[in-house]
C-alpha positions as CSV (number, residue, x, y, z in Angstrom):
1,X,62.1,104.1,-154.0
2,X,59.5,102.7,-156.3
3,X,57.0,99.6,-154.9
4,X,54.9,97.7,-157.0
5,X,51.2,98.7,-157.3
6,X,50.1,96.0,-155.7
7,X,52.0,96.6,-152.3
8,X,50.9,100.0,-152.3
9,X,47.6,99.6,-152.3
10,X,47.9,96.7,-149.4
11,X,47.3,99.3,-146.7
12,X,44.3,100.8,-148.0
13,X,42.8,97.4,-148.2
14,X,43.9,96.3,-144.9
15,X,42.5,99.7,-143.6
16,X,39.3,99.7,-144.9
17,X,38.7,95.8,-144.1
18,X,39.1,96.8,-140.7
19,X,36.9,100.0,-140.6
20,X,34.2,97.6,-141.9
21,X,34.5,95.1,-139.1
22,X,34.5,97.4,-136.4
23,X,31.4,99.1,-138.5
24,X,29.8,95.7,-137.9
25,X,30.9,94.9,-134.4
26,X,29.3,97.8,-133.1
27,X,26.1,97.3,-134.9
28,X,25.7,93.9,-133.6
29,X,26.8,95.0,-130.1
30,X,24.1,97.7,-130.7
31,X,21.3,95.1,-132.1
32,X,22.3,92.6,-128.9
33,X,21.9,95.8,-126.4
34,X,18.3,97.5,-126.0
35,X,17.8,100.5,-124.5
36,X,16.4,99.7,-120.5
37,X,13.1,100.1,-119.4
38,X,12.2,103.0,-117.0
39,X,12.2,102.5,-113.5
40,X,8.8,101.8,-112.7
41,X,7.6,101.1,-108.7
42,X,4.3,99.4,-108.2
43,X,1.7,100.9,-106.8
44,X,0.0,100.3,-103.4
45,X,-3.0,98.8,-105.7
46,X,-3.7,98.5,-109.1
47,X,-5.9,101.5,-111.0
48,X,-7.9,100.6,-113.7
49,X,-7.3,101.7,-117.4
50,X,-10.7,100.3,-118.9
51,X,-12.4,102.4,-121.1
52,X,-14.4,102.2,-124.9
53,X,-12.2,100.7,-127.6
54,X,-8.6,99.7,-127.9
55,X,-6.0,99.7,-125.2
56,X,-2.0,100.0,-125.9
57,X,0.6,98.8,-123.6
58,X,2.6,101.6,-125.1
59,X,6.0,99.6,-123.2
60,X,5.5,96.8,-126.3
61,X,3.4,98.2,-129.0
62,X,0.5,95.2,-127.6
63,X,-3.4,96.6,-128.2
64,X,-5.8,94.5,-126.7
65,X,-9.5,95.1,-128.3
66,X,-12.4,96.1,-126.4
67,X,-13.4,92.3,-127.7
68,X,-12.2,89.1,-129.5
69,X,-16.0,87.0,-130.8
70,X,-17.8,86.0,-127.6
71,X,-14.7,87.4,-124.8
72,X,-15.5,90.9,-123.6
73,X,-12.8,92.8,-121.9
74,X,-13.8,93.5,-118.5
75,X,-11.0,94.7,-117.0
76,X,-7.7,96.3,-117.5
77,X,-5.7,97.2,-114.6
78,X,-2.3,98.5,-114.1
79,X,0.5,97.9,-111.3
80,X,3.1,99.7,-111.3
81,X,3.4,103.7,-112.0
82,X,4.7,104.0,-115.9
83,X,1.9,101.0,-117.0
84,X,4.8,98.6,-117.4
85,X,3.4,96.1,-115.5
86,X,-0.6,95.4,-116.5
87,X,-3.3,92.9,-116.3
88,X,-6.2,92.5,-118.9
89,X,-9.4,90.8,-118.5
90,X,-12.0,89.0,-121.0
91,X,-15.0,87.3,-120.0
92,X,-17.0,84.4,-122.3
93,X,-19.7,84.2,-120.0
94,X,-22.4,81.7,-122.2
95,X,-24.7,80.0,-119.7
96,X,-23.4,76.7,-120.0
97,X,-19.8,77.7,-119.8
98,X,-19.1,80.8,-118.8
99,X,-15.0,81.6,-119.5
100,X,-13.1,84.0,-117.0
101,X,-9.8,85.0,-118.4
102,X,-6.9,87.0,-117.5
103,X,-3.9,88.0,-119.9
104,X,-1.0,89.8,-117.6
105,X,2.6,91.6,-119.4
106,X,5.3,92.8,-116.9
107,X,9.0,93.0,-117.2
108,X,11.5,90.5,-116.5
109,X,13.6,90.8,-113.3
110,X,16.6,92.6,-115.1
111,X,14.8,94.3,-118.3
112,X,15.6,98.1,-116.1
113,X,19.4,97.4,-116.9
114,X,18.6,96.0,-120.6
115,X,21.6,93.0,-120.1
116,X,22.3,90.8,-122.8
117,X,20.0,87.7,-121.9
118,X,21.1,83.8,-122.5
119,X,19.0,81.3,-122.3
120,X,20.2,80.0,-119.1
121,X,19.4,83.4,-117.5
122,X,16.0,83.1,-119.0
123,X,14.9,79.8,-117.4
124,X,16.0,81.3,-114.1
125,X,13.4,83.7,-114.6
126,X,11.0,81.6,-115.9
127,X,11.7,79.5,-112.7
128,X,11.7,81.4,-110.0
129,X,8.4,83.9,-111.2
130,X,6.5,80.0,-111.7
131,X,7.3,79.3,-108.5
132,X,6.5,82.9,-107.0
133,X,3.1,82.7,-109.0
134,X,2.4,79.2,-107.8
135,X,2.8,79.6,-104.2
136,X,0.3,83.4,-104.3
137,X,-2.1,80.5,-106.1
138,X,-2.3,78.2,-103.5
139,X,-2.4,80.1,-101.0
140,X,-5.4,82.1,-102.1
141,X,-7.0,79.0,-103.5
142,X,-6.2,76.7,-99.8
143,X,-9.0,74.3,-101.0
144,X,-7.3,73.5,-104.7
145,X,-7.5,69.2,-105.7
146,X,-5.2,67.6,-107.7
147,X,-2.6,70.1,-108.7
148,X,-1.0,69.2,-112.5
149,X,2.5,70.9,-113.4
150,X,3.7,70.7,-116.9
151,X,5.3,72.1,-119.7
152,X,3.2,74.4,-122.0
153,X,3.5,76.5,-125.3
154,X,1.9,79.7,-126.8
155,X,1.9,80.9,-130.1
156,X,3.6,84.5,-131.1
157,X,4.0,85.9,-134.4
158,X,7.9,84.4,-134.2
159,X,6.9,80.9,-133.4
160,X,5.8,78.5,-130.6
161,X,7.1,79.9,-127.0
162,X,7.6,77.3,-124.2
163,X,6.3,77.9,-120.7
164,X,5.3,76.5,-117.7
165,X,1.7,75.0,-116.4
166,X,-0.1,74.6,-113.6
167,X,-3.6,73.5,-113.5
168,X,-5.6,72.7,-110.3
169,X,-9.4,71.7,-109.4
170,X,-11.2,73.9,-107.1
171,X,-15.1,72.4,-106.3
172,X,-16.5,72.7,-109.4
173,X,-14.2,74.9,-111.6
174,X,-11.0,74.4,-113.4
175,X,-8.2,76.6,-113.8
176,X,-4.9,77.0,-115.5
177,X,-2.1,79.2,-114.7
178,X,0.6,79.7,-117.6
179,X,3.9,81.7,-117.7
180,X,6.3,82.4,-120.7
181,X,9.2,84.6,-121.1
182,X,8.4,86.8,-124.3
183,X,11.0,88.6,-126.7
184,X,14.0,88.1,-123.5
185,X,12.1,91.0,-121.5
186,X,8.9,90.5,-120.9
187,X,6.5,87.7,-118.6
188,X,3.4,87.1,-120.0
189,X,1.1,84.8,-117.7
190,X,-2.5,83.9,-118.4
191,X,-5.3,82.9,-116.1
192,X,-7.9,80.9,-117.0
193,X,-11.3,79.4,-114.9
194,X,-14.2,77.7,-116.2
195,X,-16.4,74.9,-115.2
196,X,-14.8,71.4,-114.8
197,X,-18.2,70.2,-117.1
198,X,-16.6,72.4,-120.0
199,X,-13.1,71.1,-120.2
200,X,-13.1,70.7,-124.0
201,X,-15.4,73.3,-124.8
202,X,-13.7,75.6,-123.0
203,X,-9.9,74.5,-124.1
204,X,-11.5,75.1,-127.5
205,X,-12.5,78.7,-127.4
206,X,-9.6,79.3,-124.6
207,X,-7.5,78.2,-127.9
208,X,-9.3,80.7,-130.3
209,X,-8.7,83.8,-127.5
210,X,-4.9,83.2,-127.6
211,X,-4.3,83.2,-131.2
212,X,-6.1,86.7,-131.1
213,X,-3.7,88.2,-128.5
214,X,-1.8,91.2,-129.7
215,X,2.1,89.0,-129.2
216,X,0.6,86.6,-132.5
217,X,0.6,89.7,-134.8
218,X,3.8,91.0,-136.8
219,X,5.0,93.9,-135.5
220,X,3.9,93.5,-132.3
C-alpha cells in the first residue's frame, strides 16, 4: 500500500517532538534539584579559621577579605565539622564610633536533602530561625530597652533580599540583628553594635560594609 509523503513522515515528527520534551523536562527537573549538602554536625564549640588574607566558604564560593576600608576582620569561626556553618567578624573601631560587626552563613533547615523550596517553605524558615535568634538575644542581652521588629532588605548581586529586623538598646550601645534566606539554601544573619551617639554615622559605613560582602558579587 502506498501513503502520501506527508503521513509517513507524521511519526517521525511526532517522535522526535516528544524526545525533545522529555530532553527538556529532565533538564528543568535537573536545574530545580541541587545536589544536597553534606551532613555536617556542629561542634561542641566553634574553632577558629582566621589567618593572613582571604577566606573561602568553599560550601558557596563566598571570600571574605582580610579587610573592606576601615573594617578589619577579627574573627572567623566555624560551627559545625565540614565549615558549612561559619561566622566572620570585622571591627571599625574609630575612637568616636567604634563598629563591631558579625556576618554569619549556615544552611537552611532542609538544604542536607536539597528539596525543591517554594516560597511558603521559605518564610517558614525565615520565621522560625528569627524567632530562634531572637529569643538566644534576649536572653543574653536580659537588660535590652525598647526592642524594634521590622522588615529589612540586603543587597546581592541578584537583587534586593527581604529579611527580618530586630534592633534593641542596651545602656549606651545599639544593635541590630538581621536574617535573610539567600539563594533557597542558605541563612545569612548579620550582627551589628555601635554607640547609640553614632546612629547615622554608623548606619552609614554599616551600609558601605554590606555592599562589599562577597553575596553582592556575580558569581558568588
Amino acid at each position: 500500500m502506498h501513503f502520501p509523503s506527508s503521513f509517513r513522515r507524521f511519526p517521525r515528527a511526532r517522535a522526535c517532538s516528544l524526545l525533545a520534551c522529555a530532553v527538556v523536562l529532565a533538564a528543568c527537573s535537573s536545574a530545580a534539584r541541587v545536589a544536597p549538602l553534606p551532613s555536617s554536625p556542629l561542634l561542641g564549640k566553634p574553632v577558629s579559621f582566621n589567618k593572613p588574607g582571604p577566606l573561602q566558604h568553599a560550601a558557596t564560593g563566598f571570600e571574605f577579605a582580610e579587610s573592606y576600608g576601615a573594617f578589619k576582620r577579627v574573627s572567623a569561626r566555624r560551627y559545625d565539622a565540614a565549615g558549612l556553618n561559619v561566622g566572620v567578624g570585622y571591627d571599625d573601631r574609630q575612637p568616636d564610633c567604634t563598629i563591631v560587626t558579625l556576618f554569619y552563613v549556615y544552611p537552611t533547615p532542609e538544604s542536607a536533602s536539597a528539596p525543591v523550596s517554594t516560597e511558603s517553605s521559605e518564610q517558614s524558615w525565615l520565621d522560625d530561625e528569627f524567632s530562634t535568634a531572637r529569643r538566644y538575644v534576649q536572653y543574653n542581652n536580659p537588660g535590652m530597652l525598647l526592642p524594634e521588629l521590622s522588615m529589612t532588605s540586603t543587597p546581592t548581586a541578584d537583587g534586593s533580599l527581604p529579611g527580618m529586623q530586630l534592633a534593641f538598646r542596651d545602656a549606651s550601645s545599639f544593635s541590630e540583628l538581621r536574617l535573610f534566606v539567600y539563594s533557597k539554601r542558605w541563612f545569612l544573619k548579620y550582627r551589628f553594635t555601635y554607640p547609640e551617639t553614632c546612629e547615622t554615622e554608623a548606619s552609614r559605613r554599616i551600609a558601605a560594609l554590606i555592599a562589599q560582602m562577597p553575596w553582592n558579587h556575580e558569581g558568588s
